[in-house]
C-alpha positions in Angstrom: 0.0 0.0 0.0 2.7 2.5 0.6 3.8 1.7 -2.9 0.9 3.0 -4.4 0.8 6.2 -1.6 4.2 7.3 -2.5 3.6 11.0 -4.3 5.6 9.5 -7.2 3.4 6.8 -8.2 0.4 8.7 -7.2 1.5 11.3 -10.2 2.4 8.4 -12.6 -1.3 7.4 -12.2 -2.6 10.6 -12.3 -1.1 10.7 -15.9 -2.5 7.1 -16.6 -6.0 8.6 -15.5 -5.7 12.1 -17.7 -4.8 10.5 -20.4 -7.4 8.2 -20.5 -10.2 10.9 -20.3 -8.3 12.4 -23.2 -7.7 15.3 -20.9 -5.5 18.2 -22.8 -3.0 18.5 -20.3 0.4 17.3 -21.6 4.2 18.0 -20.6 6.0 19.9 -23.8 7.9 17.4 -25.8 11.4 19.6 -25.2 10.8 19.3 -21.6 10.0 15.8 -21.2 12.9 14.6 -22.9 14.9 17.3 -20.9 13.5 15.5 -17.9 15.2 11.9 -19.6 18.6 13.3 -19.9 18.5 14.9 -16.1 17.4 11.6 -15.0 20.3 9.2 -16.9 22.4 12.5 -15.6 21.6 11.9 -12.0 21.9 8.0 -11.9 25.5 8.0 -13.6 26.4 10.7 -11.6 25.7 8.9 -8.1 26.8 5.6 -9.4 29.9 6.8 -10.7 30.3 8.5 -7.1 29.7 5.3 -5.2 31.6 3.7 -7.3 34.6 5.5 -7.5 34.3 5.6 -3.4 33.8 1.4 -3.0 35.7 0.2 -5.4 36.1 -2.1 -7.6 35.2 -4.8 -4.4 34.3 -8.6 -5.2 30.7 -7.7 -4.2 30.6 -4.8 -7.5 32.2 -7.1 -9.4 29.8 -9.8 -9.0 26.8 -7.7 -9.6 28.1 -6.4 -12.6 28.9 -10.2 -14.0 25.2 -11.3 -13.1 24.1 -8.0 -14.7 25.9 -8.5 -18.2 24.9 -12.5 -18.0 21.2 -11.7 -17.5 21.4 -8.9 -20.3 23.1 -11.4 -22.8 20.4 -14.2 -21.1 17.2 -12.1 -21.5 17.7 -11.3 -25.5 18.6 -14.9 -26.8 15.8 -16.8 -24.9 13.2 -14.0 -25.7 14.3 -14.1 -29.3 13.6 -17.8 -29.4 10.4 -18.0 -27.9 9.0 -14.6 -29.5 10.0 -16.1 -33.2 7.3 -18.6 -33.2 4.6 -16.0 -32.8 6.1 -12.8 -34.7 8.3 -12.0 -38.1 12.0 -11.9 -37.6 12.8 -8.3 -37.0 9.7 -7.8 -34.4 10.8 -10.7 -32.6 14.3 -9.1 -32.2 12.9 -5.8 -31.7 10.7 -7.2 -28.7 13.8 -9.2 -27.2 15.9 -6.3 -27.6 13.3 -4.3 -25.8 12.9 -6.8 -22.9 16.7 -7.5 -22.5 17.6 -4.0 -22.3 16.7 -1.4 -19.3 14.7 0.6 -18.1 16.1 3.4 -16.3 13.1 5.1 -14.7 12.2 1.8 -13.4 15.2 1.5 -11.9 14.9 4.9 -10.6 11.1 4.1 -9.1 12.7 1.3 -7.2 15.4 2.9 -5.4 12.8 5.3 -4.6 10.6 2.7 -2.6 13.6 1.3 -1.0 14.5 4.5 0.1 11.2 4.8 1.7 11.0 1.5 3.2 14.8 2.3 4.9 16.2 -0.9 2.5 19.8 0.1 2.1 21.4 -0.4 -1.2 24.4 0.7 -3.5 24.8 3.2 -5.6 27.4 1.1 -7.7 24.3 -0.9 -9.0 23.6 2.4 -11.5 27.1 1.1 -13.4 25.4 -2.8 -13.0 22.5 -0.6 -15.2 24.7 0.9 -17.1 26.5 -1.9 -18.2 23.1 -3.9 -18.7 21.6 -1.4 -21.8 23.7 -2.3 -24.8 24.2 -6.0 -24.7 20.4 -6.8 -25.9 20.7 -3.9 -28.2 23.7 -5.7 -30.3 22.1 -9.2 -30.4 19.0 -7.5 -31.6 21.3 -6.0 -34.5 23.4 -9.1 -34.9 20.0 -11.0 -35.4 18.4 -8.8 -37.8 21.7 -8.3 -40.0 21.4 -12.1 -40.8 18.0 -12.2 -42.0 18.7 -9.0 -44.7 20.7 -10.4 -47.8 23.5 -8.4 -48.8 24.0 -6.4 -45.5 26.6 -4.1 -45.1 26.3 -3.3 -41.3 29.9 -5.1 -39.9 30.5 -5.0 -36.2 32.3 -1.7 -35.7 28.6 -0.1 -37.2 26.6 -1.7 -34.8 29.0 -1.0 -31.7 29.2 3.4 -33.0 25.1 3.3 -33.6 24.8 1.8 -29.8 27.3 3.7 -27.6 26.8 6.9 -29.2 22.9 6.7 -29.1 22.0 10.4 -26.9 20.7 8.3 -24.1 23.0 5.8 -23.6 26.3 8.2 -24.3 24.3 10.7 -21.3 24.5 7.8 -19.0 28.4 6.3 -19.8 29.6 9.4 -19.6 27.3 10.5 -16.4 29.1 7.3 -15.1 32.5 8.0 -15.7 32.7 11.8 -14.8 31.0 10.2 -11.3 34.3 8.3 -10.9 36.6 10.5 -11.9 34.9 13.5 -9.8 34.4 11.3 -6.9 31.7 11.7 -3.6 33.2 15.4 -3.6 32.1 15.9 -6.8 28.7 14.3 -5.7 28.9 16.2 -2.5 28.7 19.6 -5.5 26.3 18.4 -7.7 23.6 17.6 -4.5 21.3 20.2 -5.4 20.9 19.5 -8.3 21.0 15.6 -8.9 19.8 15.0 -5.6 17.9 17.9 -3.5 15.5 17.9 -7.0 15.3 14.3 -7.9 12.3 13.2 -6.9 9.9 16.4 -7.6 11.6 16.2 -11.2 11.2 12.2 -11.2 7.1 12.8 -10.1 7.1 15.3 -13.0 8.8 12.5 -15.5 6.0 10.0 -14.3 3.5 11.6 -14.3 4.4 12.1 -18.4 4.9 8.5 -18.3 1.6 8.1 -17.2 -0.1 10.2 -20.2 2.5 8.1 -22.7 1.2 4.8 -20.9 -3.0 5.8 -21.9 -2.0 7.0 -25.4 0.0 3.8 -25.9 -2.5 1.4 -24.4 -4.6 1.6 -28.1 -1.4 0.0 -30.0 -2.2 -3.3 -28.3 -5.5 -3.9 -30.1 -5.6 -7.0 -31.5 -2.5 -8.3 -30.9 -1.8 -11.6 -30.0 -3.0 -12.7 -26.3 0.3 -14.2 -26.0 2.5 -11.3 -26.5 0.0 -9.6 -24.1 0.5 -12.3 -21.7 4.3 -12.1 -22.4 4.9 -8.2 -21.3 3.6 -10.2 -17.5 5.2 -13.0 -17.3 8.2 -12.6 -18.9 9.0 -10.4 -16.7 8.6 -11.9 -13.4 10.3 -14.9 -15.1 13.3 -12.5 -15.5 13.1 -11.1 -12.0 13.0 -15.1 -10.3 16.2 -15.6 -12.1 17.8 -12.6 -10.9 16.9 -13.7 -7.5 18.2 -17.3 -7.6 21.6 -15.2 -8.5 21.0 -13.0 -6.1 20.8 -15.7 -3.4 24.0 -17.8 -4.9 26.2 -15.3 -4.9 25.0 -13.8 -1.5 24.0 -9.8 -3.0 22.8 -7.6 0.0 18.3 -7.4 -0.3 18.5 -4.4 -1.7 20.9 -4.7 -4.5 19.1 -8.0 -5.4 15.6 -6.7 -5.5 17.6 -3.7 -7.7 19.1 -6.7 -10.0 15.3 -8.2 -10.2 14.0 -5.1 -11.2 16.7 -4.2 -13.9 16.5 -8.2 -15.3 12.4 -7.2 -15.0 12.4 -4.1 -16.6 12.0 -3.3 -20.6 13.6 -0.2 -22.7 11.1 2.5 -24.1 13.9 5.0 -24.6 17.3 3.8 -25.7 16.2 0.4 -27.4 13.8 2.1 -29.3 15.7 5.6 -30.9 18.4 2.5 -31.7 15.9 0.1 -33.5 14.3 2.8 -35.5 17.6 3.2 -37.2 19.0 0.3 -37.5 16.3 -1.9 -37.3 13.4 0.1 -39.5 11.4 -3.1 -40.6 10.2 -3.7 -37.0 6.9 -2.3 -35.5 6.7 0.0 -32.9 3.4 -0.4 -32.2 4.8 -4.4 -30.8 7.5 -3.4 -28.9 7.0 0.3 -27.6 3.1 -1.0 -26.9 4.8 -3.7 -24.5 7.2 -2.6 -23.1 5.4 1.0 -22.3 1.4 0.3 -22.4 2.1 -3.0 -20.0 5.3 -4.0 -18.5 6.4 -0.5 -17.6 3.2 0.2 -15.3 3.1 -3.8 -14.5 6.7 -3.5 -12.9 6.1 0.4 -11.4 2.6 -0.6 -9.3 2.7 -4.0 -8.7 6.3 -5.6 -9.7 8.1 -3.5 -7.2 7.0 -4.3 -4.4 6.3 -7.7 -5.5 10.1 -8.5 -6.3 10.8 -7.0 -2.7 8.3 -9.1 -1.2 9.6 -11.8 -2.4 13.4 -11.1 -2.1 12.9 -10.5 1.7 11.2 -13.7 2.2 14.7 -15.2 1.0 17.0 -12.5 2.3 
């Protein structure tokens, strides 16, 4: 219940709600993707902090392992189930989708950590980080091999990913965290953390208004792929925990990993697809990923995965 009292989700429904009754209100295009950028900003930022102040310990290093294991995971085994019920290059688009990240839903959980006093690291932003490009280049890989005569070698695919707005914001965020270091942090405060919620309600509650207008996409698509955007990802999350409990990861880094395996890309996977893969359908994987998994995960996966994690934890 506190979940679904927190301000933050209370705004991202708000905007499922307005957009539903076709209410006019609407956050300017400039500003919501201005409200993107700050976030990925904020989150490499902090991680880089944390980072740079732990260490590369055995405890980051595992997490990041599991992290690029589940996002190399997530893409192959989706591709192979979702290509018996979808062309080609929608089934990679969708796997790429689902293997990748989502970094506001990453963002929503630390939030409800925070406010249930679960401590957890701010290293697991690089574990994120390091999680968004892997499903991107098996999507890419995939796709090249179905065209005939392709010309899109390796080095291609690896310049269209890392230098994708989004995902540069973040490596870069990341990196300038660690080299600046928690006194760097310690001068950025006001602005990547005094602000972060109010900005992150504001970012949701945009979410919210994308969720309703995307909602319409899904008509008459398969029941399995509906039933996919659930399951899959709670299937992704129960692996993450088995992992989490093997290798012994602190609750609140594993319900993190659970969400990050959970989560599906509506930002970076997509602006990458649309140019390098242009045959696959938005309306399949941007419908998914943001009309069902994305609010799935934000009010009821959360604190699910927590739930659940603390019963092992």
């Amino acid at each position: 219940m506190e979940s679904i009292t927190n301000p933050v989700i209370l705004f991202f429904l708000f905007g499922i709600f307005a957009g539903t009754i076709r209410s006019n209100l609407e956050v300017p295009q400039q500003l919501a993707k201005f409200l993107s950028l700050y976030l990925l900003m904020a989150i490499g930022l902090k991680g880089g902090a944390s980072l740079s102040e732990s260490g590369m310990t055995y405890e980051v290093a595992t997490a990041m392992t599991i992290g690029l294991g589940l996002s190399l995971l997530v893409p192959i085994a989706s591709y192979k189930f979702l290509r018996r019920y979808l062309n080609g290059f929608d089934a990679a688009a969708v796997a790429a989708t689902y293997g990748s990240i989502s970094a506001v839903t990453f963002v929503t959980a630390g939030q409800f950590l925070t406010a249930a006093n679960v401590t957890h690291d701010g290293y697991m932003s690089a574990v994120m980080a390091l999680m968004e490009a892997p499903a991107i280049l098996v999507a890419i890989l995939a796709t090249n091999r179905m065209r005939e005569n392709t010309k899109a070698g390796m080095g291609v695919v690896l310049k269209e990913t890392f230098t994708e707005g989004a995902s540069l914001l973040l490596l870069a965020s990341l990196a300038i965290g660690v080299m600046a270091g928690p006194s760097g942090a310690e001068i950025m405060k006001p602005f990547v953390g005094d602000l972060f919620t109010g900005l992150l309600a504001f970012f949701l509650l945009d979410m919210g208004l994308q969720v309703a207008r995307n909602i319409p996409q899904l008509k008459g698509k398969s029941p399995v792929l509906i039933a996919y955007a659930i399951i899959a990802p709670m299937l992704h999350a129960s692996v993450a925990l088995g992992l989490g409990i093997l290798f012994e990861i602190e609750l609140g880094n594993t319900v993190l990993l659970m969400v990050l395996a959970a989560s599906a890309s509506y930002i970076a996977v997509p602006a990458a697809l649309g140019q390098s893969v242009p045959e696959a359908s938005p309306s399949v994987y941007l419908g998914l990923s943001l009309g069902i998994t994305f609010p799935f995960n934000v009010i009821i996966g959360i604190p699910v995965y927590y739930a659940v994690a603390a019963r092992f934890l």
